[in-house]
C-alpha positions in Angstrom: 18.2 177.4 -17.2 20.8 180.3 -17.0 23.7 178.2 -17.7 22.2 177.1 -20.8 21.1 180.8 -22.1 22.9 182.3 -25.5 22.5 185.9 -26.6 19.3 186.5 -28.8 20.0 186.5 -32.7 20.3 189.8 -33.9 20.8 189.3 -37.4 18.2 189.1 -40.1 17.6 185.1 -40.3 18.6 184.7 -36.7 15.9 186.8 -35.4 13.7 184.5 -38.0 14.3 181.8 -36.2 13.8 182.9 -33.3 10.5 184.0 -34.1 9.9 181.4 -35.6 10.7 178.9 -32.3 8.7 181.4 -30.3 5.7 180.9 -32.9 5.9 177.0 -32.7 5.5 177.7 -28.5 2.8 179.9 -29.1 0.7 177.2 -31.2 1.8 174.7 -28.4 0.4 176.4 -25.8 -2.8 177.3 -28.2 -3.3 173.5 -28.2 -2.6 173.3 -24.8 -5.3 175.5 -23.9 -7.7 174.2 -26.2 -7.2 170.5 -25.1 -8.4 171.7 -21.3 -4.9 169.8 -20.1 -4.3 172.3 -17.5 -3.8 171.4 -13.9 -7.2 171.6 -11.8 -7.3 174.8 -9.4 -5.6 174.0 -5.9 -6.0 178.1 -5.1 -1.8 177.8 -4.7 -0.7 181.0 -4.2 3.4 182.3 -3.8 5.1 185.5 -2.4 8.7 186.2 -3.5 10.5 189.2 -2.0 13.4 191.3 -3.3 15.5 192.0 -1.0 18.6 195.1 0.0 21.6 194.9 1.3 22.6 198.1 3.6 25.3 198.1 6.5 24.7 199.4 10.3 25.1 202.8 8.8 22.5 202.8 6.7 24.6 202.7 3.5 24.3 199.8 0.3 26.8 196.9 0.9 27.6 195.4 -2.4 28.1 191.7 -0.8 25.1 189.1 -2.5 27.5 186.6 -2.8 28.8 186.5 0.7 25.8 186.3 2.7 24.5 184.0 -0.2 27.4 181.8 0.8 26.5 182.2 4.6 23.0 181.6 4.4 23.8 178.4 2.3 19.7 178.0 1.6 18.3 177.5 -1.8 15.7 179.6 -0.5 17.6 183.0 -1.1 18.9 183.8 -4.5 21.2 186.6 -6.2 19.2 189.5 -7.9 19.9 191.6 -10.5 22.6 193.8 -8.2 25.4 192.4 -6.0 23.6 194.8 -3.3 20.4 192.3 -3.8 18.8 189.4 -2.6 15.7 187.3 -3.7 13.8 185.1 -1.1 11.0 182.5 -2.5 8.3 181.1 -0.2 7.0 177.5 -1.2 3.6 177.5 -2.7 0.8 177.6 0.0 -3.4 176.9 -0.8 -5.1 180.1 0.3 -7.0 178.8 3.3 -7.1 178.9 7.0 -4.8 180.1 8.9 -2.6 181.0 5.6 -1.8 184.5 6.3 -0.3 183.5 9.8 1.5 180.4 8.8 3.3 182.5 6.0 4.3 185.5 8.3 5.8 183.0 10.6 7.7 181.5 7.9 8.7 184.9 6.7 10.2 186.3 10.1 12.1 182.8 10.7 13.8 183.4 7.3 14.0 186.9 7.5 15.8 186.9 10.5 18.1 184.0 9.5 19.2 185.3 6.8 19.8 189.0 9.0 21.5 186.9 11.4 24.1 185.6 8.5 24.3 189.1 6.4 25.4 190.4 9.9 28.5 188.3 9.9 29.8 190.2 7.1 28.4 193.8 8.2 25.6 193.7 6.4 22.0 194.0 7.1 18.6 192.7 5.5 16.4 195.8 4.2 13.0 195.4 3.1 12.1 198.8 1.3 11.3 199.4 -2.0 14.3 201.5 -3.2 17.3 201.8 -0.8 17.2 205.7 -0.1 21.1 205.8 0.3 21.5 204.4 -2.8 23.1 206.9 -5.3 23.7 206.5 -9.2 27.3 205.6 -8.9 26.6 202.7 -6.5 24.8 200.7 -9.9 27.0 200.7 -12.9 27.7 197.1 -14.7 30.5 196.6 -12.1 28.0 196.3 -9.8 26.2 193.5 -11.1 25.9 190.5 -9.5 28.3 187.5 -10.4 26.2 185.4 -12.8 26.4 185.2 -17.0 22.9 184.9 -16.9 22.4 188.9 -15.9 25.7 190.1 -17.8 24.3 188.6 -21.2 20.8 190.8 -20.4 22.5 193.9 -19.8 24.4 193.2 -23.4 21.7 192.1 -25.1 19.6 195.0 -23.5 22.0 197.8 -24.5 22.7 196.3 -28.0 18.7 196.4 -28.9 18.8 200.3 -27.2 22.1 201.5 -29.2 22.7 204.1 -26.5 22.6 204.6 -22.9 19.4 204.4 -20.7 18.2 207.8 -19.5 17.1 208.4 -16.4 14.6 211.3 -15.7 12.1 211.2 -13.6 10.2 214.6 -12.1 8.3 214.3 -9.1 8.5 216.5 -5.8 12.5 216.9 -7.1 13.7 216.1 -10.7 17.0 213.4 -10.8 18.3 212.8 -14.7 21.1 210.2 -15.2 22.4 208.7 -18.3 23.6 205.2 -17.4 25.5 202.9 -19.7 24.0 199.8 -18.3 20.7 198.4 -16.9 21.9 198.5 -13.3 19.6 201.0 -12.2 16.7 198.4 -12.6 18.4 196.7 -9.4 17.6 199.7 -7.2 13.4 198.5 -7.6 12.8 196.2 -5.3 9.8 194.3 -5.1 7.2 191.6 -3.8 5.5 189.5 -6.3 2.5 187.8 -5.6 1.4 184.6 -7.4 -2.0 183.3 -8.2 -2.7 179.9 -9.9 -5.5 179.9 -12.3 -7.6 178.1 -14.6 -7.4 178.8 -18.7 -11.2 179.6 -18.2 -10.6 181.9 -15.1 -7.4 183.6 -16.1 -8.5 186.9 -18.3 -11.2 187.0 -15.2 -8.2 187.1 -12.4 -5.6 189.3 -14.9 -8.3 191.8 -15.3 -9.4 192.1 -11.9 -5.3 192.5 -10.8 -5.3 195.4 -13.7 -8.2 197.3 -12.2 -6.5 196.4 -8.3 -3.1 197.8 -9.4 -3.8 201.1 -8.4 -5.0 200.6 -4.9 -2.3 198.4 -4.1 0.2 201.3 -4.9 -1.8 203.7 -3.1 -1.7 202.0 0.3 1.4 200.0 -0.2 3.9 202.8 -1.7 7.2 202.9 -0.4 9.9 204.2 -2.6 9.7 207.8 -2.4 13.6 208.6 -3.2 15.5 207.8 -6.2 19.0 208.0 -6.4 18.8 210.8 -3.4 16.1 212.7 -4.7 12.4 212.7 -3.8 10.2 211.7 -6.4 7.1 209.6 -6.9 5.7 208.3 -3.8 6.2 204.9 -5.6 9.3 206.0 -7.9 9.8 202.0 -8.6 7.7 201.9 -11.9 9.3 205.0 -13.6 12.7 204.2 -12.6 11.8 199.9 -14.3 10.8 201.5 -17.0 13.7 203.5 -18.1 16.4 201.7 -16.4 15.5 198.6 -19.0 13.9 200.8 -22.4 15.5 199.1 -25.0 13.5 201.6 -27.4 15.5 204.6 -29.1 14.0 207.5 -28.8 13.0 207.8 -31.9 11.4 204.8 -32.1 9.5 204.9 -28.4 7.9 208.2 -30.2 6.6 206.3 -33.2 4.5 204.2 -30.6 6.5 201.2 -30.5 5.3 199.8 -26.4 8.1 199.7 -23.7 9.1 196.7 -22.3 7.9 197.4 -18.9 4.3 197.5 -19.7 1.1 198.2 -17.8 -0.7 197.0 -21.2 -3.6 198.4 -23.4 -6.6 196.4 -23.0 -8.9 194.2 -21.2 -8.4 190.8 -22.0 -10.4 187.5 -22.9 -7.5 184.6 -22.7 -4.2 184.2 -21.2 -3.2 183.6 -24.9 -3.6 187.2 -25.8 -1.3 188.3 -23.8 1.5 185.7 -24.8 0.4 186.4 -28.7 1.0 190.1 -27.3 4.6 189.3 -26.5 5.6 187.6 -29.7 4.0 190.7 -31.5 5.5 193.8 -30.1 8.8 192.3 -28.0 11.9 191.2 -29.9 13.6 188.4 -28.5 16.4 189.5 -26.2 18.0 185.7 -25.3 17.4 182.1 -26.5 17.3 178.9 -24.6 19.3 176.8 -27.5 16.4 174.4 -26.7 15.5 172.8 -30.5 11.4 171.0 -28.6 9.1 170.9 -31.4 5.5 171.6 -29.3 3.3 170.4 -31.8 5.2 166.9 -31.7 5.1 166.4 -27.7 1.4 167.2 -27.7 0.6 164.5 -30.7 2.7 162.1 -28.4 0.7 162.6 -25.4 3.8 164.5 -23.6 3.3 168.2 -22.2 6.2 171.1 -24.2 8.1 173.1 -21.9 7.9 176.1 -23.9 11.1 177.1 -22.3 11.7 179.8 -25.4 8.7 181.2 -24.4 8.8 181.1 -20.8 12.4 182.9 -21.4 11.1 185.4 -23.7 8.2 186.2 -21.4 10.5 186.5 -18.8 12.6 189.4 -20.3 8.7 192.0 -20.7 8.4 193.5 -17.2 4.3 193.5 -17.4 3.2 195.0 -14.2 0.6 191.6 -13.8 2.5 188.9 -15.8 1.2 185.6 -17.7 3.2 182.8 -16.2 3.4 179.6 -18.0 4.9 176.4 -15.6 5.2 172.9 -15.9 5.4 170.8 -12.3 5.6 167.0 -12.1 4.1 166.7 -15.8 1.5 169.0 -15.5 0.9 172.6 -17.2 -0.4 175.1 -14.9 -0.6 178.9 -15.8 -0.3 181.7 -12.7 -0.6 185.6 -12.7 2.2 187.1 -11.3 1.3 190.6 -9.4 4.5 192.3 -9.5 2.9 195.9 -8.4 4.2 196.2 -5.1 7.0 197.2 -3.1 8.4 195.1 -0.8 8.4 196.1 3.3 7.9 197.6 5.6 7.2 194.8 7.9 6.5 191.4 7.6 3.2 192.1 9.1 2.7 195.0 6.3 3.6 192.6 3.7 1.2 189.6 4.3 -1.4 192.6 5.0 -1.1 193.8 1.1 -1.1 190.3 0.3 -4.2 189.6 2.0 -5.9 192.8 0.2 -4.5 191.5 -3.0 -5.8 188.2 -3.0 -9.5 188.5 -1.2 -9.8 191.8 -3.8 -9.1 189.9 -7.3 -11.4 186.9 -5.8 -14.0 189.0 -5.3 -13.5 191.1 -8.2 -13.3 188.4 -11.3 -16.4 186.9 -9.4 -18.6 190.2 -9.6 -21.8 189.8 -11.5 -21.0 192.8 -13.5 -17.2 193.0 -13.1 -15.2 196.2 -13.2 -13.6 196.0 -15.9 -17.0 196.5 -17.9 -17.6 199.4 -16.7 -13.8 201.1 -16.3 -12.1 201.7 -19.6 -9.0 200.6 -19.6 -6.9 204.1 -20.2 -8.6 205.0 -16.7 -7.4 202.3 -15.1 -3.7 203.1 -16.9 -4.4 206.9 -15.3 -5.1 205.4 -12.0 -2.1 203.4 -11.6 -0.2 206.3 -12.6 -2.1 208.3 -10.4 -1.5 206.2 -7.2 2.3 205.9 -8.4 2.7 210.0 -8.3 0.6 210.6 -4.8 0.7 207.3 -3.0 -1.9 207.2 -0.5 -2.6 211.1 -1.1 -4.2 209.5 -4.5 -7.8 210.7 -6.4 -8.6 207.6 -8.5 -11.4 207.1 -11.3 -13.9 204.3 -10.6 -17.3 203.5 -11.5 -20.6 204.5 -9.3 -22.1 202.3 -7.5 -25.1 200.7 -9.0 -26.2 200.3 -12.5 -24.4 203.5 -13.8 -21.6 203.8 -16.5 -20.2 206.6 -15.5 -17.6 206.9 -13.2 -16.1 209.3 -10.3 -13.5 210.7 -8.9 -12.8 209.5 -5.1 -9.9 209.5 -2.7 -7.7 206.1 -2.5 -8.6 205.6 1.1 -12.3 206.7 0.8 -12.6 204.0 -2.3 -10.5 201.5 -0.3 -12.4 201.9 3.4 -16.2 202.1 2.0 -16.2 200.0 -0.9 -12.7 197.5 -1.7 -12.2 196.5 1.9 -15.6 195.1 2.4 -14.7 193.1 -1.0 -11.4 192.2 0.3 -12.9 190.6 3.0 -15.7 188.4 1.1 -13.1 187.7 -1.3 -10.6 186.0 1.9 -13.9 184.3 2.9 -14.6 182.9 -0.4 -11.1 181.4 0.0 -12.2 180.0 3.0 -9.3 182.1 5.1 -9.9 181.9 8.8 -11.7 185.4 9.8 -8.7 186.0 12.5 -6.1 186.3 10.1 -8.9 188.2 7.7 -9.7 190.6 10.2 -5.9 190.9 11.4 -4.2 192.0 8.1 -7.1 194.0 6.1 -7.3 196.0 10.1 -3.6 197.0 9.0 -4.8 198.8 5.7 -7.8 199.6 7.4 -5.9 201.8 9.9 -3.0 203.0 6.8 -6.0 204.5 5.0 -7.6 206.0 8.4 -4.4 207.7 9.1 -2.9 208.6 6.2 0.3 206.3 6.3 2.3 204.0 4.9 6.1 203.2 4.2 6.6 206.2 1.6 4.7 209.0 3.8 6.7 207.8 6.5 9.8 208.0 4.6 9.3 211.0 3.6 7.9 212.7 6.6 11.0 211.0 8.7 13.4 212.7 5.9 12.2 216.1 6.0 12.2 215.8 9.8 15.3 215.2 9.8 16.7 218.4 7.5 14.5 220.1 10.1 16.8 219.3 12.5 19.7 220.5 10.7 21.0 217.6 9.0 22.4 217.9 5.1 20.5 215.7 2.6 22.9 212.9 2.5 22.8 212.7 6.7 19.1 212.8 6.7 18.4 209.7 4.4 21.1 207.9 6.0 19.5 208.7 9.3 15.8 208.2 8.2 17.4 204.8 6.9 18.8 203.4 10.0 15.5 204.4 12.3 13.7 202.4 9.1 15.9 199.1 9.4 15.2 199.3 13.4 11.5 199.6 13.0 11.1 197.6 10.5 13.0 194.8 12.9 9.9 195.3 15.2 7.6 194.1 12.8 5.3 196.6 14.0 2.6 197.8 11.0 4.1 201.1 9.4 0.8 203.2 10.3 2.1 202.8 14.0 5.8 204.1 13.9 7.0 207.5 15.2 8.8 210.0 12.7 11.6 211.1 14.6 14.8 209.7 14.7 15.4 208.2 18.7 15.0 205.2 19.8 
């Protein structure tokens, strides 16, 4: 599709049509979901993983396209920046050994693909920002070779009229005004897939809105922007900015940012679609003339490419996905809340929290999102962005109460989400092996207080402890990162100092 993409109409009757195409899409994919013609639920699930390119000294190496060439599979894929890689794992049903099967598969790639970036002096990072990563390294040189992210950044810029500004205040404070939306490509992420029924989807979207905050709390792992320390998950600030196509004057007259945790519960996968149309101008067209309405009346199934496109381009933090495979319309939530890394094993451990929690969650007799307005559940997911696993989240009290309380992240996750977790992998019908393995690691994260940001961080100040200068300290913190994460041991179990 991204040869075929053309710059979004920004004149009056051009954005008319355009609204008008998306409109059409919209009213085909009502019909589509009043006609029941969805695929029937295989519980599919899929994991893609963004990816960092840093040499052996710890430093960003700005190289996609050679180890692209190198690794030569159509499993890895550019991202936004030329210091970025994308790796897609085929669909897999959520049962049995699952977990195991895709770890394996993980580390085999993983370490393929290392193997290949090494033979241009490059290294595979999972992490969720690079900490060595400075402003300078992300300008619109540094994007990487392909029309389809040059004609964003235009478009992107052209909507905002000025540049981006960056300023985010956490433990430090880092401002930058950046004349592109390079700085997007320093978030790096693992989104997790989750294919639903039309009937089950607000269920499964809703219970991922209310999990969003837990899964930042023991999963952070971007503590540094640009140098600085900031939020112990700094990757949500920095989206948002680094791709605000709203002036300033017109973010403060309400007008909703494109990287969106949302406003509401939900009651269909259409609202949220309709919800796109209504507040998001159209940033890029397909050219595609399909008439919806026509291939349903002849028995065919739309595409709805201008609306998969458009949907593409509004970073919701749990995403509506619309797809079409061998005929059939399907429709997935997309999690897109978590960083990616440590470790292989930490990865398919927050995916197996992720997936037994919404289960369990959209299946409650009374489900959380009754009884948890929604701006608390915005708070909380703020919250857990700020203070990573340090975190005090709102949630409601056990039993028949309305009200809610305020409890530690790991106190909320050990007594009361784990056990859910768990029932949620059995209802899946996951093997209780791979259960108990990878919801032990987030166990132990929450017993001890640790995961990839607190480690970061504690490494880091460790280091200046030592007597290294900021710059020498991340670099150093970076490298012992990269060879522990090689280990694939959990992150709760790795020393903070800098041997080894």
């Amino acid at each position: 599709m991204g040869e075929k993409l053309i710059a979004g109409e920004f004149d009056p009757s051009g954005r008319r049509r355009q609204r008008v195409r998306l409109r059409q899409c919209l009213d085909g994919l009502g019909r589509l979901l009043a006609d029941k013609r969805f695929d029937r639920p295989k519980n599919l699930m899929g994991l893609e993983i963004e990816l960092n390119l840093a040499g052996a000294d710890g430093l960003p190496r700005m190289m996609n396209a050679e180890v692209l060439e190198r690794i030569g599979s159509h499993d890895f894929q550019t991202e936004l920046g030329q210091c970025n890689l994308e790796v897609n794992i085929v669909p897999h049903r959520l049962h049995g050994r699952v977990l195991d099967q895709l770890s394996e598969e993980l580390r085999t790639g993983l370490s393929y693909a290392d193997r290949k970036a090494r033979e241009v002096s490059s290294e595979i990072v999972m992490i969720g920002i690079l900490p060595t990563l400075a402003a300078d390294d992300l300008g619109s040189t540094n994007l990487s070779y392909d029309d389809r992210y040059k004609l964003l950044n235009e478009q992107m810029l052209a909507a905002r009229g000025e540049d981006f500004l960056i300023d985010i205040e956490g433990r430090e404070r880092f401002t930058y005004a950046s004349s592109s939306i390079a700085p997007e490509a320093a978030c790096t992420s693992v989104q997790l897939h989750l294919q639903v029924t039309p009937g089950r989807f607000a269920d499964a979207w809703n219970a991922a809105q209310a999990a969003a905050a837990v899964q930042i709390a023991v999963g952070a792992n971007s503590p540094f922007v640009f140098g600085h320390e900031a939020w112990r998950e700094s990757r949500p600030p920095l989206f948002l900015q680094a791709t605000d196509v709203r002036p300033p004057e017109i973010a403060a007259q309400g007008a909703r940012p494109r990287t969106w945790f949302g406003e509401r519960w939900i009651d269909s996968a259409y609202e949220l679609f309709e919800e796109n149309l209504r507040y998001f101008p159209p940033l890029l067209s397909t050219g595609e003339d399909e008439d919806p309405l026509r291939a349903l009346d002849e028995g065919g199934v739309p595409e709805l490419q201008e609306l998969a496109l458009h949907n593409g381009t509004i970073y919701r933090w749990n995403r509506p996905v619309y797809d079409v495979v061998d005929g059939v319309p399907h429709l997935r939530v997309e999690n897109r809340v978590l960083p990616a890394g440590p470790t292989v094993t930490d990865v398919i451990a927050n995916a197996a929290f992720y997936y037994g929690l919404v289960r369990a969650l959209a299946e409650e007799s009374r489900p959380v999102w009754t009884r948890l307005p929604f701006a608390a559940a915005a708070a909380n997911f703020e919250a857990a962005c700020r203070h990573g696993i340090d975190a005090v989240l709102q949630w409601p009290k056990s039993g028949r109460s309305a009200s809610l309380t305020r409890t530690s992240a790991v106190r909320l996750v050990r007594e009361e989400l784990l056990p859910l977790a768990a029932s949620g992998l059995d209802s899946w019908g996951v093997e209780p092996a791979d259960r108990d393995r990878y919801l032990g690691v987030i166990e132990e994260r929450c017993k001890l207080g640790v995961n990839g940001a607190s480690w970061q961080a504690a490494t880091y100040h460790r280091a200046l402890g030592g007597g290294l200068d900021r710059d020498a300290a991340l670099a150093a913190m970076t490298r012992r990162y990269c060879a522990l994460m090689r280990t694939d041991a959990p992150v709760h179990t790795w020393p903070t100092d800098l041997s080894g």
